[in-house]
C-alpha positions in Angstrom: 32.7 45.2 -3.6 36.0 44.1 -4.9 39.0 46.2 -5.4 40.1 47.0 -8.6 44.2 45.6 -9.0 46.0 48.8 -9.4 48.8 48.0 -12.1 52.8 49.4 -10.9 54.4 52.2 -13.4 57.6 50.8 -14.4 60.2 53.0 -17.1 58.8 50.3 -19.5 55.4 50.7 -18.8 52.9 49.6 -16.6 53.0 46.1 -15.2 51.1 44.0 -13.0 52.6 41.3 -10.5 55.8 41.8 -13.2 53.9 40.8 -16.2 53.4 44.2 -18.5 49.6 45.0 -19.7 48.5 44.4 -23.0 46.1 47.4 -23.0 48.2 50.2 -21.5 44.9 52.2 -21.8 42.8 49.7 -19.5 42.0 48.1 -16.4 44.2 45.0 -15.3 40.9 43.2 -15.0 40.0 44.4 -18.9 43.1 43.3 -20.0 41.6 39.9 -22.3 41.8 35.7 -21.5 45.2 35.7 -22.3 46.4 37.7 -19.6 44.0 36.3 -17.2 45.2 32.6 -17.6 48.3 34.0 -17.1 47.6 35.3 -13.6 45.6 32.6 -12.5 48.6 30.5 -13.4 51.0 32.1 -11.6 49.1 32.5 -8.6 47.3 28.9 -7.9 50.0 26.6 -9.8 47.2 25.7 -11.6 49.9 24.1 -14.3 50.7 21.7 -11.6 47.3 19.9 -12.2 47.1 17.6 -15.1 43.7 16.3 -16.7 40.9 17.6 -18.6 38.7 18.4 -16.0 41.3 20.7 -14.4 41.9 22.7 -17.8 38.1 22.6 -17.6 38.1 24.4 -14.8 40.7 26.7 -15.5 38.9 28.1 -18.9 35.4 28.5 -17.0 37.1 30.6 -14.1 38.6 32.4 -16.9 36.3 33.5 -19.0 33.8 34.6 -15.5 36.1 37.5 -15.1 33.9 40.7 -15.8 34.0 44.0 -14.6 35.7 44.6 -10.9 34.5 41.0 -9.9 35.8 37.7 -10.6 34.0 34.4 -10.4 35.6 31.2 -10.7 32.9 28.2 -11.8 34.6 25.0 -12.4 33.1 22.8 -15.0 32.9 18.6 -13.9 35.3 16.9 -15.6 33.0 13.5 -17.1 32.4 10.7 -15.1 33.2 7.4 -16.2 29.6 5.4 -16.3 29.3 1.6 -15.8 28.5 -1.0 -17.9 25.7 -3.0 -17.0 26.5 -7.0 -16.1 24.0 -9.5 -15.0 25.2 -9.6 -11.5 25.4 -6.2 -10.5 23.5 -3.1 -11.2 23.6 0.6 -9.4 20.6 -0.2 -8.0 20.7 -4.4 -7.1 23.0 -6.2 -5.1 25.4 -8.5 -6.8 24.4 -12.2 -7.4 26.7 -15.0 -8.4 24.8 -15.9 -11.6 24.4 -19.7 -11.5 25.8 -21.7 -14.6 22.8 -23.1 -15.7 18.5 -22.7 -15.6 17.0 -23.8 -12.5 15.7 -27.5 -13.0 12.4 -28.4 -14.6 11.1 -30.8 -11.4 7.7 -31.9 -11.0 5.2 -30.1 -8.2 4.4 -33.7 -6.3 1.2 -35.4 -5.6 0.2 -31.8 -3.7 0.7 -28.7 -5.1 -2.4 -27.0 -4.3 -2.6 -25.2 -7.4 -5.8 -26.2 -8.8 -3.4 -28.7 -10.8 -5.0 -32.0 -9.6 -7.9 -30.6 -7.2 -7.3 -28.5 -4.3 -6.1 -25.1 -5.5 -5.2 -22.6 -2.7 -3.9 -19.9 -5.4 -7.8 -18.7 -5.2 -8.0 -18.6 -1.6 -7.7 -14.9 -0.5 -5.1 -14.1 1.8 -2.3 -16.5 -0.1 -0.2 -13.4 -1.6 1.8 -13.1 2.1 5.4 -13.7 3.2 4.5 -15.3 6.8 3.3 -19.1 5.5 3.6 -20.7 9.1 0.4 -20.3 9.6 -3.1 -21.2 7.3 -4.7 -18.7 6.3 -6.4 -16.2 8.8 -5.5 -18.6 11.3 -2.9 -17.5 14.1 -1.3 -20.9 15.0 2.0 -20.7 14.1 3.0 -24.6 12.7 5.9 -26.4 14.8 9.1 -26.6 13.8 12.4 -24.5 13.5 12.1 -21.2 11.9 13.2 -20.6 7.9 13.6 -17.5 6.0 13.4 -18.7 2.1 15.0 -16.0 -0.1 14.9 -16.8 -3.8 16.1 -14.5 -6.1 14.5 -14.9 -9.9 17.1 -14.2 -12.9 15.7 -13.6 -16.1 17.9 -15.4 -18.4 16.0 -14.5 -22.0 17.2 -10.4 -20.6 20.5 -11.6 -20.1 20.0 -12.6 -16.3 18.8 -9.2 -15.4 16.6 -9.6 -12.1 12.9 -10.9 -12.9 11.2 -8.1 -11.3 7.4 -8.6 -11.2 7.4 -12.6 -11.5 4.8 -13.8 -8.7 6.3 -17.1 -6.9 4.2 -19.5 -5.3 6.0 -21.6 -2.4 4.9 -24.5 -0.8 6.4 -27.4 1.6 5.6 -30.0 4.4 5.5 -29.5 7.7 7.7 -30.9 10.6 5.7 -34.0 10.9 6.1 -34.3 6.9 2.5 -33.5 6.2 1.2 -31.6 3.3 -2.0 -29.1 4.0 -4.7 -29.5 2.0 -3.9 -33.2 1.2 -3.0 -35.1 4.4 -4.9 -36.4 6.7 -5.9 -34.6 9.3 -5.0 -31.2 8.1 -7.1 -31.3 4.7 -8.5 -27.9 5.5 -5.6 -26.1 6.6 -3.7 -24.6 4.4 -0.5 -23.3 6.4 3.2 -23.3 4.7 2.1 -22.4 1.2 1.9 -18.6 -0.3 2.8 -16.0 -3.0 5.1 -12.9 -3.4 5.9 -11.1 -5.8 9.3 -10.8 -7.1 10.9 -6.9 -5.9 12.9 -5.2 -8.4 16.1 -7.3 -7.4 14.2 -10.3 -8.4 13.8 -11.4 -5.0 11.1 -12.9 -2.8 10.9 -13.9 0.8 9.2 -16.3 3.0 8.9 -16.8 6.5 9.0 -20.7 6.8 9.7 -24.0 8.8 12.7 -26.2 8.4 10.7 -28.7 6.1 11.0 -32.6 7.6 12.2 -35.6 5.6 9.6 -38.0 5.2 10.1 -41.3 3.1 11.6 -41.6 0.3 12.7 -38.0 -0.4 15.5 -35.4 0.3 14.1 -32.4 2.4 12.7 -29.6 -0.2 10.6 -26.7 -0.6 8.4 -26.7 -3.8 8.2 -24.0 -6.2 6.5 -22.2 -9.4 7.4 -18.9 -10.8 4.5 -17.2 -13.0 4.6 -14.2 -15.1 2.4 -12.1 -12.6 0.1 -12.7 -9.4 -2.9 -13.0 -11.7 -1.3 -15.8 -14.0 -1.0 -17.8 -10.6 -4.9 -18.4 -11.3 -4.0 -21.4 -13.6 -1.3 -23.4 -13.4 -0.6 -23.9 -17.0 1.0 -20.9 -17.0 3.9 -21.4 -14.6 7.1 -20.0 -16.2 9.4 -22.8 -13.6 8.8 -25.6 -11.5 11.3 -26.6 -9.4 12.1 -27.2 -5.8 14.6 -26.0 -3.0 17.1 -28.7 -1.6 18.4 -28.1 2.3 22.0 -28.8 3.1 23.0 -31.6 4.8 25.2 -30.2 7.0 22.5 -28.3 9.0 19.9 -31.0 9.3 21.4 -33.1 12.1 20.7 -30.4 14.5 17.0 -29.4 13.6 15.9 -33.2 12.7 16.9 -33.9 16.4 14.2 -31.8 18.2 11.1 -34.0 19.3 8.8 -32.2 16.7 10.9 -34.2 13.8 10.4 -37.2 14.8 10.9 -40.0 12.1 12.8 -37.5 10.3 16.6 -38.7 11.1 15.6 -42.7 10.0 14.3 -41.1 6.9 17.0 -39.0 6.3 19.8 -42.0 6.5 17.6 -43.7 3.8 18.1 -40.9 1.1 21.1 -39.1 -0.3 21.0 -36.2 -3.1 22.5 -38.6 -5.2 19.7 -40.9 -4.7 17.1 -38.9 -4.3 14.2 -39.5 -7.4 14.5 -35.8 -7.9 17.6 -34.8 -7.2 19.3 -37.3 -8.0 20.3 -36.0 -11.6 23.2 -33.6 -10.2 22.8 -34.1 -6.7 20.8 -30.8 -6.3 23.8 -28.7 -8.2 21.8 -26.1 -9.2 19.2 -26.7 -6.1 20.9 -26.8 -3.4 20.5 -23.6 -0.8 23.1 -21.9 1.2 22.1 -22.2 4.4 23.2 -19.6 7.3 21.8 -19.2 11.0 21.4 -22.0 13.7 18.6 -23.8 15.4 18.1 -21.9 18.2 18.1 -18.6 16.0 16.6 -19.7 12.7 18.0 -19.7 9.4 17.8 -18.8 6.1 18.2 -20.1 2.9 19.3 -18.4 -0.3 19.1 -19.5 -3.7 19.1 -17.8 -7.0 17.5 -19.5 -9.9 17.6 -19.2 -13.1 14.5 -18.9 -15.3 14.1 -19.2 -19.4 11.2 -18.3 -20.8 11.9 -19.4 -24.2 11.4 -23.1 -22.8 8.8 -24.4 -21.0 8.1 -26.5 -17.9 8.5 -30.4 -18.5 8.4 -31.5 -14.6 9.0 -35.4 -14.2 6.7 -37.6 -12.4 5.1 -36.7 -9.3 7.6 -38.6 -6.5 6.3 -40.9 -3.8 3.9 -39.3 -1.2 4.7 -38.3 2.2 3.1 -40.6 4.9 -0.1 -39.7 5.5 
């Protein structure tokens, strides 16, 4: 138990640490807030802290006195609470918010999405994040490995992350063939699948370098739908667009055996040229690119997406040799 202060008997009266009592009659610890601020103060220095939170503090260990005991309990000054932006939550990574919606580009002659025939979207087994292989198969396609990390912004929310959207990815392979379509390979159906969209509006894939056939910058297709069921008919794609590859890293990958045809191809086309970049040059298309060929890379891009408008993809490009 604590010891009761013992006050000192002065010819004036009694006193306690110099300072007379209030209430001769009483206890120093009975002798009211005012005299207890006063102690506190000249034992801590307490009136060398500045703030509210610290006056806070001071009032609450006051007013615990009671009894022989004291109790100081300091009260939390407020915290100062962010506002949210569209780049940056407590929870979500920052993003650099691109300046405009992702591009309204057409799917090609072979999207696979029940658009024009073949439609893998009702294939179990296509929600996955490994496409190098077709499904249920386990012969991983050639080529030189690709993370695809695409982040979906809702712009109608004020670029908040589109958490929920289901994308559906799709590309060529290294020889520049399509599944599903090309021949030879009509009833594979490797490098295509869905994810859905985590609550920072990304989505990943596990993917291949695509190759550069004729006619065509290198690109990954894709469409964003409101959820994994809406992916059941294609009308109801929310964004189609596709994914451009840097220049700078395909000199490297196009040089392994497995893209052959791919380097002619390539000094053929530009972004500037290109029937779908062409536009902008891939402004808002093109991903950044990290990694090398011996480890992989991966390539990042955030896009956009409006919902108040709707997808008005051009004309389907010229085919991929067959």
């Amino acid at each position: 138990m604590a010891r009761i202060p013992e006050p000192r008997h002065t010819p004036d009266g009694p006193t306690y640490e110099g300072r007379p009592l209030d209430r001769v009659d009483d206890e120093v610890v009975d002798q009211g807030l005012s005299f207890d601020l006063g102690t506190l103060v000249g034992r801590r220095g307490i009136l060398g802290l500045v703030g509210l939170g610290a006056g806070a503090a001071v009032l609450s260990a006051c007013s615990a006195v009671s009894g022989s005991t004291a109790t100081a309990t300091a009260t939390p000054s407020p915290s100062a609470t962010a506002t949210p932006t569209p780049t940056a939550s407590a929870t979500t990574p920052a993003v650099t918010v691109p300046s405009g919606e992702i591009p309204d580009e057409t799917a090609g002659p072979y999207p696979g999405d029940g658009s024009n025939g073949p439609d893998v979207l009702e294939t179990s087994g296509i929600v996955r994040s490994d496409i190098r292989t077709s499904i249920g198969s386990d012969t991983v396609v050639a080529g030189v490995p690709l993370e695809v990390i695409l982040t979906i912004l809702d712009m109608a929310s004020g670029d908040v992350p589109f958490a929920g959207v289901a994308v559906y990815a799709w590309q060529c392979d290294a020889a520049g063939r399509y599944s599903m379509y090309s021949s030879g390979v009509e009833s594979e159906t490797f490098l295509r699948g869905v994810q859905t969209a985590d609550a920072n509006g990304q989505v990943t894939f596990s993917s291949i370098v695509p190759a550069c056939y004729t006619g065509r910058w290198p690109h990954i297709h894709f469409e964003v739908y409101p959820d994994v069921a809406a992916t059941s008919d294609s009308t109801q794609a929310i964004a189609v667009s596709q994914i451009a590859i840097p220049a700078e890293v395909l000199g490297d990958v196009y040089a392994r055996e497995e893209y052959a045809g791919s380097p002619e191809n390539l000094s053929q086309v530009s972004l500037d040229t290109d029937n779908v970049f062409g536009e902008d040059g891939g402004a808002l298309q093109l991903a950044t690119m990290t990694g090398s060929v011996d480890a992989g890379f991966a390539a990042a891009l955030v896009a956009r997406v409006d919902t108040s408008t709707e997808p008005a993809g051009g004309d389907a490009p010229g085919a991929p040799p067959a």
